[in-house]
N, C-alpha and C positions, 0 to 999 in steps of 0.2 A: 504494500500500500504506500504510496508515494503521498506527502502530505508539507506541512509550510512548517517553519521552524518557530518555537512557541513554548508556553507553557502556564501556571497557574503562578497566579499574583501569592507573592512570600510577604512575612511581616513586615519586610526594608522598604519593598514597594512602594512609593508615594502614589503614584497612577500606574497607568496602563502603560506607557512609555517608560517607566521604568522597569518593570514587567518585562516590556517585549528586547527591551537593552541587554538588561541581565541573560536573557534567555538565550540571545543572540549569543553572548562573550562564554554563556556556559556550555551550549553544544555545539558553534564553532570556532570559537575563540577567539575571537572579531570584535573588538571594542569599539562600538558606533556613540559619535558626538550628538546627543539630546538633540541639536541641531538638525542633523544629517535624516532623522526620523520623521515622516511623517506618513499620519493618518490617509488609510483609502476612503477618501470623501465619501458622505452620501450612503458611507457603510458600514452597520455597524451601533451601537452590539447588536453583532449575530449572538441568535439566541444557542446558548448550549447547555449541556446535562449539567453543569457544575456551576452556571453563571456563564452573563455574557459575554462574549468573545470577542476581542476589536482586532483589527486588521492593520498594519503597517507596512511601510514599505519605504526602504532607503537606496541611496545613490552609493555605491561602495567603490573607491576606486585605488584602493592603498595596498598595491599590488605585493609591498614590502612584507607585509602581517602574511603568513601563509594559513589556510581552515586548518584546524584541526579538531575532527569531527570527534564528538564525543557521547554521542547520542545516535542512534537509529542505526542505517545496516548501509546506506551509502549516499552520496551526495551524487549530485549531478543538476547540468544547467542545462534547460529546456526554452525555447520557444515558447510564448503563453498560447499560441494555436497549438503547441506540438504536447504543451502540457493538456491540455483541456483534450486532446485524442487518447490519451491515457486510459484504458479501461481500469486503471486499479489507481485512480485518485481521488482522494478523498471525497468528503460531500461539502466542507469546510474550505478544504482547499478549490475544491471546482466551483465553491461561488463566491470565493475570492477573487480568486483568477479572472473569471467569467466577467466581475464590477469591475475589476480593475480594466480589464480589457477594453471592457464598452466606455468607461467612463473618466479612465485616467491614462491611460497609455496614451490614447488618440490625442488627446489633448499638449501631453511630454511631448510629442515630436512635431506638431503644429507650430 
Protein backbone atom coordinates (compact mmCIF):
# COMPACT_ATOMS: atom_id res chain seq x y z
CA UNK A 1 0.00 0.00 0.00
CA UNK A 2 1.67 3.03 -1.09
CA UNK A 3 0.54 6.18 1.17
CA UNK A 4 1.90 10.19 2.02
CA UNK A 5 4.28 10.52 4.99
CA UNK A 6 2.45 11.48 8.34
CA UNK A 7 1.48 10.73 11.47
CA UNK A 8 -0.56 11.51 14.96
CA UNK A 9 -0.10 14.80 16.62
CA UNK A 10 2.50 14.09 20.00
CA UNK A 11 2.30 16.35 23.26
CA UNK A 12 5.21 18.90 21.76
CA UNK A 13 2.96 19.53 18.83
CA UNK A 14 1.64 23.00 19.00
CA UNK A 15 -0.42 22.55 15.44
CA UNK A 16 -0.71 20.59 12.62
CA UNK A 17 2.46 21.99 11.08
CA UNK A 18 4.33 20.94 13.62
CA UNK A 19 2.95 17.41 13.51
CA UNK A 20 3.59 17.00 9.90
CA UNK A 21 7.58 18.76 10.54
CA UNK A 22 8.26 16.27 13.12
CA UNK A 23 6.96 13.55 11.13
CA UNK A 24 8.63 14.40 8.13
CA UNK A 25 12.45 14.75 10.10
CA UNK A 26 11.22 11.24 11.88
CA UNK A 27 10.60 8.93 8.81
CA UNK A 28 12.96 10.69 6.42
CA UNK A 29 15.17 12.66 8.10
CA UNK A 30 14.53 15.81 6.39
CA UNK A 31 14.24 18.93 8.42
CA UNK A 32 11.63 21.33 6.68
CA UNK A 33 11.67 25.30 7.70
CA UNK A 34 7.90 26.20 9.23
CA UNK A 35 8.22 28.33 6.25
CA UNK A 36 8.83 25.93 3.52
CA UNK A 37 5.21 24.01 4.73
CA UNK A 38 2.26 24.78 3.47
CA UNK A 39 -1.27 23.73 3.66
CA UNK A 40 -3.29 21.81 0.50
CA UNK A 41 -5.88 24.71 0.26
CA UNK A 42 -9.56 24.07 0.35
CA UNK A 43 -8.47 20.64 2.03
CA UNK A 44 -8.95 19.46 4.90
CA UNK A 45 -9.43 18.11 7.80
CA UNK A 46 -10.10 15.13 6.17
CA UNK A 47 -12.13 13.21 8.35
CA UNK A 48 -10.24 10.05 9.89
CA UNK A 49 -10.63 7.06 12.41
CA UNK A 50 -8.48 8.89 15.05
CA UNK A 51 -9.21 12.65 14.27
CA UNK A 52 -8.97 14.97 11.55
CA UNK A 53 -6.21 14.73 9.15
CA UNK A 54 -4.67 17.85 7.23
CA UNK A 55 -2.75 17.74 4.32
CA UNK A 56 0.74 19.50 3.47
CA UNK A 57 2.98 19.92 1.15
CA UNK A 58 6.40 21.56 0.67
CA UNK A 59 9.05 22.64 -1.80
CA UNK A 60 12.28 20.51 -0.96
CA UNK A 61 15.24 21.25 -2.60
CA UNK A 62 18.50 20.64 -0.20
CA UNK A 63 19.88 18.08 -2.31
CA UNK A 64 22.84 18.09 0.46
CA UNK A 65 20.49 16.22 3.48
CA UNK A 66 20.30 12.70 1.93
CA UNK A 67 16.40 10.51 3.07
CA UNK A 68 17.00 8.36 5.35
CA UNK A 69 13.84 6.25 5.48
CA UNK A 70 12.95 5.07 8.78
CA UNK A 71 9.48 4.01 8.54
CA UNK A 72 7.48 1.96 5.87
CA UNK A 73 9.14 -0.76 3.21
CA UNK A 74 10.21 1.92 0.45
CA UNK A 75 10.23 5.22 -0.99
CA UNK A 76 9.95 6.36 -4.29
CA UNK A 77 8.99 9.54 -6.47
CA UNK A 78 5.87 9.35 -8.67
CA UNK A 79 4.12 11.45 -11.14
CA UNK A 80 0.71 12.64 -9.38
CA UNK A 81 -1.03 11.13 -12.61
CA UNK A 82 1.37 8.10 -12.23
CA UNK A 83 0.58 8.02 -8.56
CA UNK A 84 -3.24 8.26 -8.61
CA UNK A 85 -2.85 4.99 -11.49
CA UNK A 86 -1.77 3.05 -8.49
CA UNK A 87 -4.19 0.20 -7.63
CA UNK A 88 -2.74 -0.14 -4.18
CA UNK A 89 -2.96 3.69 -2.81
CA UNK A 90 -4.31 4.77 -0.24
CA UNK A 91 -7.89 6.36 0.17
CA UNK A 92 -6.04 9.39 2.04
CA UNK A 93 -3.49 9.53 -0.02
CA UNK A 94 -5.64 9.23 -3.47
CA UNK A 95 -7.72 12.31 -2.29
CA UNK A 96 -4.92 14.19 -1.49
CA UNK A 97 -3.35 13.66 -4.54
CA UNK A 98 -6.59 13.99 -6.46
CA UNK A 99 -7.15 18.02 -4.43
CA UNK A 100 -3.81 18.68 -4.97
CA UNK A 101 -3.87 17.80 -8.52
CA UNK A 102 -7.07 19.67 -9.45
CA UNK A 103 -6.45 22.52 -7.32
CA UNK A 104 -2.80 23.36 -6.46
CA UNK A 105 -0.48 21.94 -8.82
CA UNK A 106 -2.25 23.64 -11.88
CA UNK A 107 -2.02 26.77 -10.39
CA UNK A 108 2.36 26.06 -9.07
CA UNK A 109 3.15 26.15 -12.77
CA UNK A 110 0.72 28.92 -14.04
Amino acid sequence: MWSLFGGRSEAEDFDPVATWQREVNEELGVLLERSQIRPVPDFGPYPGPVGPRHSFFAEWADTSQAFALTEGEALAWFAIDDALALDNLSDFARATLTHFHDHVENSLNS
